[in-house]
C-alpha positions in Angstrom: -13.0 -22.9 18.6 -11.1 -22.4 22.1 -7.2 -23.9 21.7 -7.3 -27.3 23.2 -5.9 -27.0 26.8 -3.5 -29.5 26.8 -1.7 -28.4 30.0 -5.0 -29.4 31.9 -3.3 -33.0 31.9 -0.5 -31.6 34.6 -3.3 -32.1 36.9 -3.4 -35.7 36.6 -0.8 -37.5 39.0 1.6 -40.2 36.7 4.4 -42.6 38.4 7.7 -41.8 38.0 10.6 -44.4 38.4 12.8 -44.5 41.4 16.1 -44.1 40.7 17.4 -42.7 44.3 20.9 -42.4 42.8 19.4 -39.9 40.4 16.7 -38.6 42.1 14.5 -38.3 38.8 11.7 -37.4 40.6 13.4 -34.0 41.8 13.6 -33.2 37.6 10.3 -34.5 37.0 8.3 -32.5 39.4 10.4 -29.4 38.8 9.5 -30.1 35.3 5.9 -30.0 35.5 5.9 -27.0 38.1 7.8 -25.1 35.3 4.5 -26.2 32.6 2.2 -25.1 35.5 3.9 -21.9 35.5 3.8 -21.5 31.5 8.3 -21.3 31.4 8.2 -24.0 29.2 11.4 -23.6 27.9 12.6 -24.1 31.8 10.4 -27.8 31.5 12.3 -28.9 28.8 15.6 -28.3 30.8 14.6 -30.8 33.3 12.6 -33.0 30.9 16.4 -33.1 29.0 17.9 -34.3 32.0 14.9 -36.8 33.2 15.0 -38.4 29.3 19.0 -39.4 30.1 18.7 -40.0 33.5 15.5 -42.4 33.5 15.3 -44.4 30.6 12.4 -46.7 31.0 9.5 -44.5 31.4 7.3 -42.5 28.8 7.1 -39.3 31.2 9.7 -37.4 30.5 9.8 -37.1 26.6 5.7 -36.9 26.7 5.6 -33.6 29.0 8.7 -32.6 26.8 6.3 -32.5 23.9 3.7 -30.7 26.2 6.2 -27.9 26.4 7.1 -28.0 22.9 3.9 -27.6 21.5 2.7 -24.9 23.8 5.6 -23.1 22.5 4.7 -23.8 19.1 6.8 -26.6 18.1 4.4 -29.1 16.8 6.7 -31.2 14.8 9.3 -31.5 17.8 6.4 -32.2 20.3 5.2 -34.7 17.7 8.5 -36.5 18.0 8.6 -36.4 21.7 5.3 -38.1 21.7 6.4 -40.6 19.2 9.7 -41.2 21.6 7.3 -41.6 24.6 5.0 -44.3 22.6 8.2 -45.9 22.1 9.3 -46.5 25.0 5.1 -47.6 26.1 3.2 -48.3 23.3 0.2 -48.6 25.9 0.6 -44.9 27.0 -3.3 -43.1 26.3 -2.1 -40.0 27.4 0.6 -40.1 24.0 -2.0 -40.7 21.6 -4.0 -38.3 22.8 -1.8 -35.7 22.8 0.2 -36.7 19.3 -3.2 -36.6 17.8 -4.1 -33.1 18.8 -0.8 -32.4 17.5 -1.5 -34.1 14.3 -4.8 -32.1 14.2 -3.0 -28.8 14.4 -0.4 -29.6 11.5 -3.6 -30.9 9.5 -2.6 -34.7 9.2 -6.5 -35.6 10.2 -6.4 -39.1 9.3 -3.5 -40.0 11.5 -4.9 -38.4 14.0 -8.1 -40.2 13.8 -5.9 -43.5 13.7 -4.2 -42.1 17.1 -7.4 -41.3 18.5 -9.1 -44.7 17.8 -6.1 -46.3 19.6 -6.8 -44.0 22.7 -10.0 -44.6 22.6 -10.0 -48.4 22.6 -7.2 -48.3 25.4 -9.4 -46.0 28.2 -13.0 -46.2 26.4 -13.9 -44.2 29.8 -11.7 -41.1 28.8 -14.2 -38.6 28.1 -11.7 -36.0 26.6 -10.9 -38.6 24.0 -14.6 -37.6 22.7 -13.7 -34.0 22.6 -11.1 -34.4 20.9 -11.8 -37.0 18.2 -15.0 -34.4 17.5 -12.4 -31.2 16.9 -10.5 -33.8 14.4 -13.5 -34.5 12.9 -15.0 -31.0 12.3 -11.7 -30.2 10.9 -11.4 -32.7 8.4 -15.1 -31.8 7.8 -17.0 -35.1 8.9 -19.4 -33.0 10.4 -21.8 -35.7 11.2 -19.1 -38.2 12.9 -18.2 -34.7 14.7 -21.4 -34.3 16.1 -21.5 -38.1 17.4 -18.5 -37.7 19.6 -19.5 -34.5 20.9 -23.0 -36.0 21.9 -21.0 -38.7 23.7 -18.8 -36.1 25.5 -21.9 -34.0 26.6 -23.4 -36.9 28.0 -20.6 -37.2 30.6 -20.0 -34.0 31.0 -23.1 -32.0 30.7 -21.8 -28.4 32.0 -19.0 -28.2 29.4 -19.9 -24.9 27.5 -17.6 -25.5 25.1 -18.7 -29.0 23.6 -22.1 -26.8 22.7 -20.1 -24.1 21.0 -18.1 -27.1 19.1 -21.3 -29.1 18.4 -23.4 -25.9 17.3 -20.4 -25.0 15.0 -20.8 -29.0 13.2 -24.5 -28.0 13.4 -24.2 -24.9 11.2 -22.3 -26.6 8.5 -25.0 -30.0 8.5 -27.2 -26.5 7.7 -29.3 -27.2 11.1 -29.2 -23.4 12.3 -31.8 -24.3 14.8 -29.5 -27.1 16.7 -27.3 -24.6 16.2 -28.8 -21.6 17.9 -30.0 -24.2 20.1 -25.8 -25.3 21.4 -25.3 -21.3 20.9 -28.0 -20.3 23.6 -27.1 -23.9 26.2 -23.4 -22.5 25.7 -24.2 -18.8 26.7 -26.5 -20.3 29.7 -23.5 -22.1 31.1 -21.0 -19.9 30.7 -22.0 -15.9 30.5 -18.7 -14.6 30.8 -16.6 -16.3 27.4 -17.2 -13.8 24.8 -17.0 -16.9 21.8 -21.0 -17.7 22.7 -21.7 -14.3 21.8 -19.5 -13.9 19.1 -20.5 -17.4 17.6 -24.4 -16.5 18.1 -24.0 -13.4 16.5 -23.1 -14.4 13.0 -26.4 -16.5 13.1 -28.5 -13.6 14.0 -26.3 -11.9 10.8 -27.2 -14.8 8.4 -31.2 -14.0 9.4 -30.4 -10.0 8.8 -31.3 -9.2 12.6 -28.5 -6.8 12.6 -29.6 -5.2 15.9 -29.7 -8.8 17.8 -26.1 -9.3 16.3 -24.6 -6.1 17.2 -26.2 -6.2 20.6 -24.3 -9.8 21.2 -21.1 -8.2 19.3 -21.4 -5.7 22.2 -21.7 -7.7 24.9 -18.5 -9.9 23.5 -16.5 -6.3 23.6 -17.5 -5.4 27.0 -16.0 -9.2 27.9 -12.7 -8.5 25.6 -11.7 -5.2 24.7 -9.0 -7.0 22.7 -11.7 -9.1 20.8 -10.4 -8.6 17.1 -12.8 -11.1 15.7 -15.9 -9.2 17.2 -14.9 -5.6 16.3 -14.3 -7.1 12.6 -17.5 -8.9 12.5 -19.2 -5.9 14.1 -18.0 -3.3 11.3 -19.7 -5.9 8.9 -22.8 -5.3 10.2 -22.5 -1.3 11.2 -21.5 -1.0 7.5 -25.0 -2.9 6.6 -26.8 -0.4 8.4 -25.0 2.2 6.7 -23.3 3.8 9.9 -20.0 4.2 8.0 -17.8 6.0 10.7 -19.1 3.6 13.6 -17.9 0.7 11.0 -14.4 2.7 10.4 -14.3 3.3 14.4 -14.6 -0.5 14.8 -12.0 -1.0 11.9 -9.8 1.0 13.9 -9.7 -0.7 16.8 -8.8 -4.1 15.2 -5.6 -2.3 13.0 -4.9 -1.0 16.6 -3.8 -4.4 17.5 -3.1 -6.2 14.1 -1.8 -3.3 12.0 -0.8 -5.5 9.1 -3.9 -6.8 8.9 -4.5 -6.8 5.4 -8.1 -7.7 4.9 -9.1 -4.9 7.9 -7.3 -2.2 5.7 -9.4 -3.4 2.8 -12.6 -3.0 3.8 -11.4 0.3 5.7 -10.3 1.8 2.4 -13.4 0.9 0.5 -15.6 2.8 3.4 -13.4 5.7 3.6 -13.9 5.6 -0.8 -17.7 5.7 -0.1 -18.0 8.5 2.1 -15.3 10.6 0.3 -11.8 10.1 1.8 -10.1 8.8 -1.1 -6.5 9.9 0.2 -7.1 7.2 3.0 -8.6 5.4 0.8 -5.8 5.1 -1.3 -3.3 4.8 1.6 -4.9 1.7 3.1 -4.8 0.0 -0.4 -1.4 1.0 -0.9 -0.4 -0.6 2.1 -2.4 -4.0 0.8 -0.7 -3.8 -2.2 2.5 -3.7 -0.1 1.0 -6.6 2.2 0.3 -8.8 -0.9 1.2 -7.6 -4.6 -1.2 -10.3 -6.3 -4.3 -9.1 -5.1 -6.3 -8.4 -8.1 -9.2 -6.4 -5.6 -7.0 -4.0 -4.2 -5.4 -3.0 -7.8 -9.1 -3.0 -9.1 -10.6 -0.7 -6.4 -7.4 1.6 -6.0 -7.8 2.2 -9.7 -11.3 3.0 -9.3 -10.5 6.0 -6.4 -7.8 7.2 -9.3 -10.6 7.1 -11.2 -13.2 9.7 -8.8 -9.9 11.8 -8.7 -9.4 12.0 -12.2 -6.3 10.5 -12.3 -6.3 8.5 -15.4 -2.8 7.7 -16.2 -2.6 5.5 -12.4 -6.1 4.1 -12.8 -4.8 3.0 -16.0 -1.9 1.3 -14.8 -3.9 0.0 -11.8 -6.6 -1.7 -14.7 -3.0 -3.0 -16.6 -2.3 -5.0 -13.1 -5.6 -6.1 -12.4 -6.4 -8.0 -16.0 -2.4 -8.7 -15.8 -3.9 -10.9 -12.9 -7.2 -12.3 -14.2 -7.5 -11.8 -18.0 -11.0 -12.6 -18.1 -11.9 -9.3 -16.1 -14.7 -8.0 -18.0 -15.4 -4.8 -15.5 -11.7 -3.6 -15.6 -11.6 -3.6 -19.6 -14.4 -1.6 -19.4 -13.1 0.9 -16.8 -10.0 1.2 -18.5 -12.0 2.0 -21.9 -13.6 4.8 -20.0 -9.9 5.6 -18.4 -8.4 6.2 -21.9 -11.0 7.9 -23.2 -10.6 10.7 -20.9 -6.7 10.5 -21.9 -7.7 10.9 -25.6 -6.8 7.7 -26.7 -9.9 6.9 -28.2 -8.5 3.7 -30.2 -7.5 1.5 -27.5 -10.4 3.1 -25.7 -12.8 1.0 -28.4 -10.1 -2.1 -28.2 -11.0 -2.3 -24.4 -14.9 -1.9 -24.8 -14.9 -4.3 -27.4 -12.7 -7.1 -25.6 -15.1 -6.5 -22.8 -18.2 -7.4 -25.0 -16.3 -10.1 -26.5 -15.8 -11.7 -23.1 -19.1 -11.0 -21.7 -20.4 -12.6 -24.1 -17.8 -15.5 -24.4 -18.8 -16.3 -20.4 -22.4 -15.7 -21.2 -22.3 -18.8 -23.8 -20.6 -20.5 -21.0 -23.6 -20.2 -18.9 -26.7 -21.2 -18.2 -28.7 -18.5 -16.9 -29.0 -14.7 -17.1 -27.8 -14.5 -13.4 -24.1 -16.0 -14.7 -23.6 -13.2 -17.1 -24.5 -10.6 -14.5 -21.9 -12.4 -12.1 -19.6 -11.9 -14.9 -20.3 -8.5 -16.6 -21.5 -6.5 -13.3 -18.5 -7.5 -11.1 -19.3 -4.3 -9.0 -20.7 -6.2 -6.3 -18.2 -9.1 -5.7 -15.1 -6.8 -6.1 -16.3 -3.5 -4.4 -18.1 -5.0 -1.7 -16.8 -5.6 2.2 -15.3 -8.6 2.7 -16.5 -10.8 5.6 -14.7 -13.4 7.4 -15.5 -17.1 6.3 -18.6 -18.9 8.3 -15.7 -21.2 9.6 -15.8 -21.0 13.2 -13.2 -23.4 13.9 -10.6 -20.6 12.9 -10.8 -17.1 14.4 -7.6 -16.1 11.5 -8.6 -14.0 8.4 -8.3 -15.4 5.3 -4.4 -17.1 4.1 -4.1 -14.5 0.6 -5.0 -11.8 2.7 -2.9 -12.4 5.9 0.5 -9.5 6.0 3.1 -10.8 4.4 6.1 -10.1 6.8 9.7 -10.8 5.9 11.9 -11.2 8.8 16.0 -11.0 8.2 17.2 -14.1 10.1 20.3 -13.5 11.8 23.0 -16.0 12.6 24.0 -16.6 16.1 27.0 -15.0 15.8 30.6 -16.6 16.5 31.9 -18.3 19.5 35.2 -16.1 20.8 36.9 -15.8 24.1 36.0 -12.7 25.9 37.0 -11.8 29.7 34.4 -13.0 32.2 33.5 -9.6 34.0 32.2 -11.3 37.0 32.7 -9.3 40.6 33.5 -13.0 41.9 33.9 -16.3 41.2 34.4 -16.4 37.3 35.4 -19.5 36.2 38.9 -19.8 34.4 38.4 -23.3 33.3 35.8 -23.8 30.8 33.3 -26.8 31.1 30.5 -27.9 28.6 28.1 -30.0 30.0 29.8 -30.4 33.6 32.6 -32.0 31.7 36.3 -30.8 31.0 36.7 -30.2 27.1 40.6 -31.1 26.8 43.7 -30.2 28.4 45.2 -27.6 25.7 41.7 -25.3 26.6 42.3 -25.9 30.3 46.1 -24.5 30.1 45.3 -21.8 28.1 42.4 -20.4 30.2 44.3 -21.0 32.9 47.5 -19.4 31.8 45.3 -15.9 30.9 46.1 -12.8 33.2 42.5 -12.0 33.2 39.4 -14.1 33.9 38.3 -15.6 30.3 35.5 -17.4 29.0 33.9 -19.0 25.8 31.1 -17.3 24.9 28.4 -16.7 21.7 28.2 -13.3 21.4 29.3 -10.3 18.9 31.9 -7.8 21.2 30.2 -5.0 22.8 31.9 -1.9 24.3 32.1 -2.8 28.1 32.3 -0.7 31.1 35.7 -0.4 32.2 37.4 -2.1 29.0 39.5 0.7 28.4 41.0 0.8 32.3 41.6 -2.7 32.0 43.5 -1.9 29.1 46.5 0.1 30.6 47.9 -2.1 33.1 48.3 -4.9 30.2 50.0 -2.5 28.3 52.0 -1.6 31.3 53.1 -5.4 31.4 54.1 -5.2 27.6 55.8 -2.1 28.5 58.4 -3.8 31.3 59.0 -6.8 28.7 56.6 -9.0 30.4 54.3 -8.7 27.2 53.6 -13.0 26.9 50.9 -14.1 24.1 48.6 -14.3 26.9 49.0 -10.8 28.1 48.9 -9.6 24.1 45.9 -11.7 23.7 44.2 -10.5 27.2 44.9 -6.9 25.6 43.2 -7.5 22.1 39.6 -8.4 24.1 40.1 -5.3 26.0 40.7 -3.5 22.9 38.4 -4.8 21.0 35.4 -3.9 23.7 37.0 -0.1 23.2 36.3 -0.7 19.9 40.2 0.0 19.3 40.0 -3.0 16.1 43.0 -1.7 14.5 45.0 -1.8 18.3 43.4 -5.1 18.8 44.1 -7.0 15.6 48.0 -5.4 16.7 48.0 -7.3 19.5 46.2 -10.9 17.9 49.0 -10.8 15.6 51.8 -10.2 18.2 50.7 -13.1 20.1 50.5 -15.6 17.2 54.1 -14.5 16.8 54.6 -15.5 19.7 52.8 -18.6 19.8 52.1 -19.6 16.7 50.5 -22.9 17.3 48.0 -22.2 19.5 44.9 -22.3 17.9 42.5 -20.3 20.6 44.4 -17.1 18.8 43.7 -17.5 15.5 40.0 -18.4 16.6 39.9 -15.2 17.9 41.6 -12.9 15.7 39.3 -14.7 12.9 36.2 -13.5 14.9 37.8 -10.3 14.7 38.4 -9.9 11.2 35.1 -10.8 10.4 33.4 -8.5 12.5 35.6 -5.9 10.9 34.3 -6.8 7.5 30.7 -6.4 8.8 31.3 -3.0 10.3 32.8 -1.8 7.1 29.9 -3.4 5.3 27.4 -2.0 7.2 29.0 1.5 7.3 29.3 1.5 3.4 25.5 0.2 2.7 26.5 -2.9 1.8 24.6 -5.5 3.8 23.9 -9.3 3.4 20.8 -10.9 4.9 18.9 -14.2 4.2 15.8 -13.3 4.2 12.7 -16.1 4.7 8.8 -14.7 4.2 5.8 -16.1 5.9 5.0 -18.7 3.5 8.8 -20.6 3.7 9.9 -18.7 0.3 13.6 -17.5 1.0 15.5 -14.6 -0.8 18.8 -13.5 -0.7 18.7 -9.3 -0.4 22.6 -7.9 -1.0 22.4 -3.3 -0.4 25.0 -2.8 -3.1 28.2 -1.2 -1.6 28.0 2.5 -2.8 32.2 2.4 -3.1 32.2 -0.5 -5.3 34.6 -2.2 -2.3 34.4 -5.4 -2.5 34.3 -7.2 1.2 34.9 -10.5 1.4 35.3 -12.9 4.5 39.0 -15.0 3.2 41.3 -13.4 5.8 38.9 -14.6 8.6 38.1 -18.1 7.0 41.8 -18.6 6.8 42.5 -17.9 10.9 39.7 -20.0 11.7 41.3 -23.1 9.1 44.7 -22.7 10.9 42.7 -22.8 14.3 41.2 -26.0 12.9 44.2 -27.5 11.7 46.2 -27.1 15.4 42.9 -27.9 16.9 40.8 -30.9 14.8 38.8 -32.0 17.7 37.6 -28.2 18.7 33.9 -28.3 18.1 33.5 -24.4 18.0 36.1 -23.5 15.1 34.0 -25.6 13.0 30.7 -23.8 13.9 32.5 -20.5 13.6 33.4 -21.6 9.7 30.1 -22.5 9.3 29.3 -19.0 10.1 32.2 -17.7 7.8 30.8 -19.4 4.8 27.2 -18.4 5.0 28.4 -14.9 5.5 31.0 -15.6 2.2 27.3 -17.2 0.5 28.9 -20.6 0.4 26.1 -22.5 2.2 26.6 -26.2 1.3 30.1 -25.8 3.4 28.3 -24.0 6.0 25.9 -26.8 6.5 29.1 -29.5 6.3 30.7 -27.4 8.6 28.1 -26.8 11.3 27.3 -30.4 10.9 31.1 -31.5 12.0 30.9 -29.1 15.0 27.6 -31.0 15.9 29.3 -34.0 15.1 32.1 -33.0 17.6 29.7 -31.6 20.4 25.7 -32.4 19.8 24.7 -30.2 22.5 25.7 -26.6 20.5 22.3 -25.2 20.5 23.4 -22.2 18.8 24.9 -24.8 15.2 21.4 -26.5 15.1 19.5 -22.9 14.8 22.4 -22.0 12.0 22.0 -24.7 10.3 18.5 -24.9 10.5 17.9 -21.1 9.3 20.5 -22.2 6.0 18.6 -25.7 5.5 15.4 -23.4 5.8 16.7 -20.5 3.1 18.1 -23.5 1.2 14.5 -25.0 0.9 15.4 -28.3 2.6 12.6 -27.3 5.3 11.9 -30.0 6.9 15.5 -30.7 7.7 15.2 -27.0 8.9 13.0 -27.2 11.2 14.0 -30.2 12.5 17.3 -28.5 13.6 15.5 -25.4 14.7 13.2 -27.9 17.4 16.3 -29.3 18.3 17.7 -25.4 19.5 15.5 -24.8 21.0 15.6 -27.9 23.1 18.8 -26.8 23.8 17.6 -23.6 25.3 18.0 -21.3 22.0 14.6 -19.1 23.0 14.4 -17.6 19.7 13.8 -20.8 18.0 10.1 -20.5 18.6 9.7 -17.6 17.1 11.4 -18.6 14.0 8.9 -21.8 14.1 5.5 -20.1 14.5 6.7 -18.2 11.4 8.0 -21.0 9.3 7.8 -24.4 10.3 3.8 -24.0 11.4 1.7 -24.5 8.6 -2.5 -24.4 9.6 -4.4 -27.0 8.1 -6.6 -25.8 5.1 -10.3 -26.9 5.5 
């Protein structure tokens, strides 16, 4: 089924308040250009500003949500629609909206509820129908599903994709006739969206006309090249009419595009088995393995290609794993008998074989007819066979346990730090946050700097022209003119020259100098910490969180080859006297939160990102660290929570880190 356009609704002219002294209007429009122009995070800049500016209407926080969801945030859109019901519990548009969101997170019910409200508010909204018919089908009411979509078609007779949706509820009532039926109406109306062909295909595969299929696969291909879901289904079907390379060509083509994708490499390594490549057999199921170490099929067939190379010792080891996994595994005892017989070991050879019969014939009791024991004892078929993708329409994804598993190392933002603004022009010397002075202290000190200077979130990178702007500093120091700004000014110079040891020098001059100033110790903190993760990294020993696709978070630590042990204390205790001069500095505080994930001391990480936010709410950068520790500390839904809220804040990565972990599809 098509992704529900929900950006369609841009098209639909809403009132905005007047509030000339703001001019809300100029942020509300510039908002919705930026969703009509798919720079959604640029929307929810102006939506940010709308929400404070105009706080009677629903607009601002509902389009918000808009933008969140298309960028895959569906709890954070989810909360912007709840905000905008809030503030007009009459609002269709809301409901609407929050219950296609509900839909996507799988919460069918509430969705339904959302839906019914809509419904009874604009009865005359025919997307409402549409909509409430997708909920449906996903929650499996196929019949109710059909209904709606029947109510929708009425109104809007031309809509291909209402047949494709209906003809999909069709197929699982078991009506393939309606469903060819919606299938042909769709394809009438709309010649040029591959998904009629695609859909019509499998139905012309469920009668065995392979050559109607293929020719409909075809003609999807020729619409979209890029059409994974056809070249998949159209190896299925090459494979049934035994043209094996035309199936691996097709195979090809999909892992061209989704080379992790670990059902693809299955069925590729079982047709490269059957027509005598077992090398690529067995590469493809190594990399499955790799993908997902549980699957009991790829152990089982890998230790059958061990098995047409004679090499008994790993298809023995590949039969340990397989009945490790499912005990009950008649077939692999068997194989495995056969594998130790050729080793010699004749004795567990006859243990195998006689488990096997043993559970053949404990499963045969268990049934009722002959056919169970063959599915039991002849497990050829259902284990060496080529998986196809699942009849449901709705999802064009391969199945969950066979998806890659990727493991992404989430990194910190890293530390806030002054570093000189290398602006031709104009730099700023003062820093602002939000349009708004922070405090005095900052103010003087910026202003007092020899150099342009700013705050900024970023690890120090070697700079063009660092090391010129070095000398005439020194030159100052030289004459006796060598203040703590002009020491400090130096150290960022130095420190882009990567100079560390010449830099931390001059840090520790300054706070000689000036020893309660607290923007020095910040930055000579920042300092000594990314000295310890230079010498970390250059001695192998490297600390990431790590968070897999399913949520599950590890901990991986390279053990340092010298045995050094490199701790973060010297750093944590510059960034506590920073603190102590400066309690009402928002940025020391996330900085420490930093320091004490690095030092594996999370709970103070979270206490201490959470007093920066306390400080300053609008530190994008704390709620993605905080999230990514809530996240690897299993409190996910606080996680992503604080992740939505980053990337409110403009944090772009944020999205990625949500489609990976805080998105979870419904399961039919």
């Amino acid at each position: 089924m098509k992704r529900l356009a929900v950006i369609a609704l841009l098209l639909t002219a809403l009132c905005v308040p007047s509030r000339a002294q703001y001019d809300p209007s100029h942020f509300y429009y510039a908002g919705r250009q930026a969703l009509s122009d798919g720079k959604f995070s640029l929307a929810i800049e102006n939506f940010n500003i709308l929400s404070r500016i105009d706080t009677v209407g629903p607009e601002a926080f509902f389009f918000r949500g808009i933008a969140k969801y298309n960028l895959g945030d569906l709890n954070g859109a989810e909360r912007d629609f709840d905000l905008s019901l809030k503030r007009n519990p009459l609002y269709t548009y809301a409901y609407h909206y929050r219950a296609i969101t509900r839909s996507r997170l799988g919460r069918y019910e509430e969705a339904l509820d959302d839906l019914k409200e809509a419904v009874e508010l604009r009865p005359g909204y025919t997307g409402l129908y549409f909509s409430r018919g997708v909920t449906y089908f996903l929650s499996q009411q196929f019949e109710k599903a059909v209904q709606d979509f029947n109510s929708f078609i009425r109104k809007e007779p031309e809509e291909s994709s209402a047949y494709l949706n209906r003809g999909a509820s069709y197929l699982f009532l078991g009506d393939t006739l309606a469903a060819f039926a919606d299938y042909n109406k769709a394809i009438e109306l709309n010649n040029q969206d591959p998904e009629g062909f695609v859909r019509r295909s499998r139905l012309y595969a469920l009668q065995n006309k392979y050559d109607e299929a293929i020719s409909d696969l075809n003609q999807a291909i020729a619409l979209d090249g890029e059409n994974t879901y056809a070249y998949f289904n159209r190896a299925i079907l090459r494979y049934e009419k035994k043209n094996w390379m035309g199936a691996i060509d097709d195979l090809n083509a999909v892992l061209e595009q989704e080379p992790g994708n670990a059902l693809t490499l299955y069925n590729r390594a079982l047709i490269y088995a059957q027509v005598g490549e077992l090398d690529q057999a067995i590469d493809d199921l190594d990399r499955v393995i790799n993908i997902n170490k549980d699957n009991v099929l790829a152990y089982f067939n890998r230790a059958a290609v061990f098995m047409q190379q004679q090499k008994w010792r790993q298809a023995v080891a590949d039969y340990d794993r397989a009945i490790e996994l499912y005990p009950d595994f008649a077939k692999a005892y068997m194989n495995r008998s056969y594998a130790k017989a050729m080793m010699g070991q004749l004795r567990d050879s006859k243990t195998d074989w006689d488990t096997a019969q043993r559970k053949v014939r404990e499963y045969k009791a268990k049934t009722s007819t002959e056919d169970g024991y063959e599915a039991f004892a002849d497990t050829t078929k259902q284990f060496s066979s080529l998986l196809a993708l699942d009849a449901d329409f709705a999802k064009k994804n391969f199945d969950n346990e066979l998806l890659q598993y990727r493991e992404v190392d989430i990194k910190l933002k890293p530390m806030y730090q002054f570093a000189p603004a290398m602006a031709k022009a104009g730099a700023e010397s003062i820093s602002t946050i939000g349009g708004k002075l922070l405090y005095e202290k900052l103010d003087a000190f910026l202003a007092a700097m020899p150099v342009p200077t700013r705050l900024v979130c970023e690890k120090a990178a070697v700079t063009d022209g660092a090391a010129a702007r070095i000398e005439p500093l020194a030159e100052q120091i030289r004459q006796g003119r060598g203040t703590q700004y002009v020491q400090f000014a130096k150290a960022m110079f130095e420190t882009r020259s990567s100079k560390f040891n010449n830099a931390m020098d001059s840090y520790s001059v300054a706070i000689d100098l000036d020893p309660d100033n607290p923007f020095l110790y910040l930055n000579r903190g920042v300092l000594q910490a990314e000295m310890t993760d230079f010498l970390a990294s250059m001695a192998g020993s490297v600390q990431t969180l790590t968070i897999d696709a399913g949520g599950n978070t590890t901990k991986t630590v390279v053990k340092d080859r010298t045995n050094t042990r490199y701790d973060y204390s010297a750093a944590i205790n510059d960034m506590l006297s920073s603190a102590a001069l400066a309690p009402d500095f928002p940025y020391v505080y996330y900085n420490l939160g930093n320091l004490y994930s690095l030092s594996d001391d999370l709970p103070s990480a979270v206490a201490n990102y959470t007093k920066a936010l306390d400080l300053y709410p609008y530190i994008g950068e704390a709620y993605y660290n905080r999230g990514l520790v809530q996240i690897f500390l299993k409190d996910k839904e606080k996680g992503c929570i604080d992740i939505s809220k980053a990337g409110e804040l403009g944090i772009l990565d944020a999205y990625s880190v949500i489609k990976k972990y805080c998105t979870e599809e419904p399961k039919n």
